[in-house]
C-alpha positions as CSV (number, residue, x, y, z in Angstrom):
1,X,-9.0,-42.1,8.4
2,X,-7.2,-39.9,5.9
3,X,-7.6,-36.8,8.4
4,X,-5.8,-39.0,11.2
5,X,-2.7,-40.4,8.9
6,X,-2.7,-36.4,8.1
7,X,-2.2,-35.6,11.5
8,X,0.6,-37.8,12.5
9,X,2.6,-37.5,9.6
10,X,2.4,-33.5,10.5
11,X,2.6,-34.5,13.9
12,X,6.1,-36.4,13.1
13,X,7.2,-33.5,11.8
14,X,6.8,-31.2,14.4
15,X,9.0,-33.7,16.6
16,X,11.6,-33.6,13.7
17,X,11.7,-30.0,14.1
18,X,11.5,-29.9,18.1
19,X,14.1,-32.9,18.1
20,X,16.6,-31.4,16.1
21,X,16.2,-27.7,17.5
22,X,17.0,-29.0,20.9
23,X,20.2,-31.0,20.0
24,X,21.2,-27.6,19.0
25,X,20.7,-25.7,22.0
26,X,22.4,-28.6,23.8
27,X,25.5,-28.3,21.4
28,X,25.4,-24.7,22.5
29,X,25.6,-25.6,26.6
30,X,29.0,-27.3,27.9
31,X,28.9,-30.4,27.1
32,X,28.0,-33.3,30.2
33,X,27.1,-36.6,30.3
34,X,23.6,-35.7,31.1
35,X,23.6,-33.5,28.0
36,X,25.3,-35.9,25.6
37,X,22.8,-38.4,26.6
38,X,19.7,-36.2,25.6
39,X,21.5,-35.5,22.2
40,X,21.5,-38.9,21.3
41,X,17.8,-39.5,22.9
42,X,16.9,-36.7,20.7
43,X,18.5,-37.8,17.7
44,X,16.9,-41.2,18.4
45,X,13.6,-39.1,18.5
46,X,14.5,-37.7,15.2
47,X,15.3,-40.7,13.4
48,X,12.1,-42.6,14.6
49,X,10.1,-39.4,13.9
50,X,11.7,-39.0,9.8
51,X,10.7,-43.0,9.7
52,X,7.2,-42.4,10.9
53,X,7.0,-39.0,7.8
54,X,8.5,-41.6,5.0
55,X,5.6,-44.4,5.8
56,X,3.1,-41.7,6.5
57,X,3.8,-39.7,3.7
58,X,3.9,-42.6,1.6
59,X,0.0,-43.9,3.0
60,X,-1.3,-40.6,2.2
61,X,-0.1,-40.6,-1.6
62,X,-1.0,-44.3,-2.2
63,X,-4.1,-44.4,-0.5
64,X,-5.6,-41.3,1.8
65,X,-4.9,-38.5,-0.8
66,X,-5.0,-37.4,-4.6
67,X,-3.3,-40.9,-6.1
68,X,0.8,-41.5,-7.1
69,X,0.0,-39.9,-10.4
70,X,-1.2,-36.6,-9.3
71,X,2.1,-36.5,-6.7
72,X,4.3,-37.1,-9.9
73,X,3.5,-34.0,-11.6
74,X,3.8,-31.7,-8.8
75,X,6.7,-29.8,-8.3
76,X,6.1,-29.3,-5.0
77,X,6.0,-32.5,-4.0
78,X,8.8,-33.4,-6.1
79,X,11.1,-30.5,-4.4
80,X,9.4,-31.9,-1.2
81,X,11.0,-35.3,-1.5
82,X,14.6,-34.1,-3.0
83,X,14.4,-31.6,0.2
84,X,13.6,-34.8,2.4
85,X,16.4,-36.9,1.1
86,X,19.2,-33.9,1.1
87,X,17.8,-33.2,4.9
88,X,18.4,-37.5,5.1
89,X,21.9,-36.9,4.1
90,X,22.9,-33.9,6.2
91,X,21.9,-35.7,9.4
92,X,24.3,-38.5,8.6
93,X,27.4,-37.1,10.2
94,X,25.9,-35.7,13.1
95,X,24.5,-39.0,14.0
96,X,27.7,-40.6,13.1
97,X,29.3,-38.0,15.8
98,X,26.8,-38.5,18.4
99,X,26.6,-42.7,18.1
100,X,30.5,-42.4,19.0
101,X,29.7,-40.7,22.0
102,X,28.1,-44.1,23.3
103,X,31.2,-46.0,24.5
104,X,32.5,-43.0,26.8
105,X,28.7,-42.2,28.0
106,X,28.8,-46.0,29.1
107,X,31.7,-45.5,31.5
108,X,30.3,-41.9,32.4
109,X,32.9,-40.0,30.7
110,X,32.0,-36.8,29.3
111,X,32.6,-36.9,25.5
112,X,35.4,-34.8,23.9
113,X,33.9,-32.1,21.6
114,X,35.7,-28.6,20.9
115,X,34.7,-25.8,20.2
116,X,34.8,-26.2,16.2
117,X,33.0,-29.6,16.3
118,X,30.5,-28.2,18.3
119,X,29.6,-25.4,15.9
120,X,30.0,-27.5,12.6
121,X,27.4,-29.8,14.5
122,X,25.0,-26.8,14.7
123,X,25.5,-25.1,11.6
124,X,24.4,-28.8,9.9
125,X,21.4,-28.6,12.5
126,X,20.5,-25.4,11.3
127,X,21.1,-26.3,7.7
128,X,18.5,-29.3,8.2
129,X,16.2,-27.1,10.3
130,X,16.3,-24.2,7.4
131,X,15.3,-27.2,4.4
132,X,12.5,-28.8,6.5
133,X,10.9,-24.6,6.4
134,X,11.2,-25.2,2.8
135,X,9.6,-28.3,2.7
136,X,6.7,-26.4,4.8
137,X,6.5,-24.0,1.6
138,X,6.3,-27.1,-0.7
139,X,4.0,-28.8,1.1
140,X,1.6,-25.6,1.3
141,X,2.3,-24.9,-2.3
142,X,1.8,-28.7,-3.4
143,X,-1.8,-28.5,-1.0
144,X,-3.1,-25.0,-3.2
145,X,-1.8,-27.2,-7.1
146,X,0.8,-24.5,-7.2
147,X,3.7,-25.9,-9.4
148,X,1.2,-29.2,-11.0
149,X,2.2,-29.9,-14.2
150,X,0.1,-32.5,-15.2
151,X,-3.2,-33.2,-17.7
């Protein structure tokens, strides 16, 4: 059982990763209804995918893996976690941008983004994208007890 949790909580984070690398190359295209539809499918994707990691994650540290106490003293994990919520936080005003999209895409209309908007959007994306790669480190550093401090 603990192999299978393991596998869909790295499993959700691929999507994270997929999800949130093609909103990006979607903010880089002219922008359509068609397009600004899959950016918020996407982000849906995304959302549901960082829910799925949180309860995953938290299974495999209460009952598939080494035990809440062992988690606690790794820096790894801890970095890990701050990495998750700071990636959390980022993703906040690009879904706030894309959820206002939803009246217009209802009456077909082709939501206004310029040029500016558009690239803050994707230098965010890219920020997320760049701190989920260091949660990858963590995670493989956390896996070898690199960075335990415990008894």
């Amino acid at each position: 059982m603990s192999a299978i949790v393991a596998f869909f909580h790295h499993l959700a984070f691929v999507a994270i990763m997929l999800a949130l690398t093609i909103e990006m190359m979607l903010l880089k295209q002219p922008m359509t209804v068609e397009n600004a539809k899959k950016i918020l499918r996407f982000d849906a994707i995304y959302g549901m995918s960082a829910g799925l990691i949180l309860l995953l994650g938290a299974l495999r540290v209460m009952f598939f893996e080494k035990g809440p106490a062992y988690y606690m003293h790794s820096g790894p994990f801890i970095a890990k976690m701050v990495l998750f919520i700071l990636v959390g936080l980022i993703s906040i005003y690009p879904t706030m941008v894309f959820l206002k999209w939803r009246p217009q895409l209802k009456q077909a209309i082709v939501p206004s983004i310029d040029h500016a908007m558009s690239r803050r959007l994707r230098m965010l994306i890219h920020v997320e994208l760049t701190l989920l790669v260091l949660m990858i480190l963590n995670a493989a550093l956390m896996a070898k007890g690199i960075g335990y401090f415990g008894g």
